[in-house]
N, C-alpha and C positions, 0 to 999 in steps of 0.2 A: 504494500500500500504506500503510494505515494502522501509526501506530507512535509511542507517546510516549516522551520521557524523564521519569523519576521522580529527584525531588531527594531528599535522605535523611527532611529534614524535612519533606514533603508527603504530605497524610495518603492512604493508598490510595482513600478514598472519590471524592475528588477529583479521584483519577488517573484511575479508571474512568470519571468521569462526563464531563472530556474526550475520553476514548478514544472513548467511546459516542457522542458530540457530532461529534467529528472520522469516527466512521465513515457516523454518520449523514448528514453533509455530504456526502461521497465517494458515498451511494450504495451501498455494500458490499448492507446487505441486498436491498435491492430489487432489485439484480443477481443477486443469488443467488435470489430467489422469483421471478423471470423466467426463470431458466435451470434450475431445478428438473428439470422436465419438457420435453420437447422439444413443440415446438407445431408446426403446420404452416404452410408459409408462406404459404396463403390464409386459414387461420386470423390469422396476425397484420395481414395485410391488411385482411379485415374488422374486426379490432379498431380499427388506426388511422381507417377510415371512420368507426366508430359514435362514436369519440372529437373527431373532424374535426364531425362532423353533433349533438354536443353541443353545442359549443363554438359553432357557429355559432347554434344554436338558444337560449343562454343568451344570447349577445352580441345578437340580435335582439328579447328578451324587456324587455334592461336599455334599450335606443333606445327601445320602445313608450312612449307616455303615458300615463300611469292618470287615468280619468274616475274 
């Protein structure tokens, strides 16, 4: 759980812009837009493959040689 302390002389701008920085680290959003909607669990299966068959596809692209 995200959660800051505010000193008196610290300007609010400042505070929200760690808040936002520390939640962003943790993850909060993207947890929340992943859990939004319930998905099915060959749905997220398939998802991890096409992300798997990316990654492999990028990483064989960066090894080729350019003529």
């Amino acid at each position: 759980m995200a959660h800051i302390i505010v000193d008196d002389n610290e300007m609010l701008e400042k505070a929200i812009k760690r808040f936002k920085r520390m939640v962003e680290k943790e993850g909060v959003i993207r947890e929340f837009k992943k859990r939004e909607y319930y998905e099915k669990p060959s749905t997220i299966l398939n998802r991890k493959k096409k992300s798997i068959q990316r990654k492999l596809m990028k990483k064989s692209r960066k090894g080729r040689p350019e003529y």
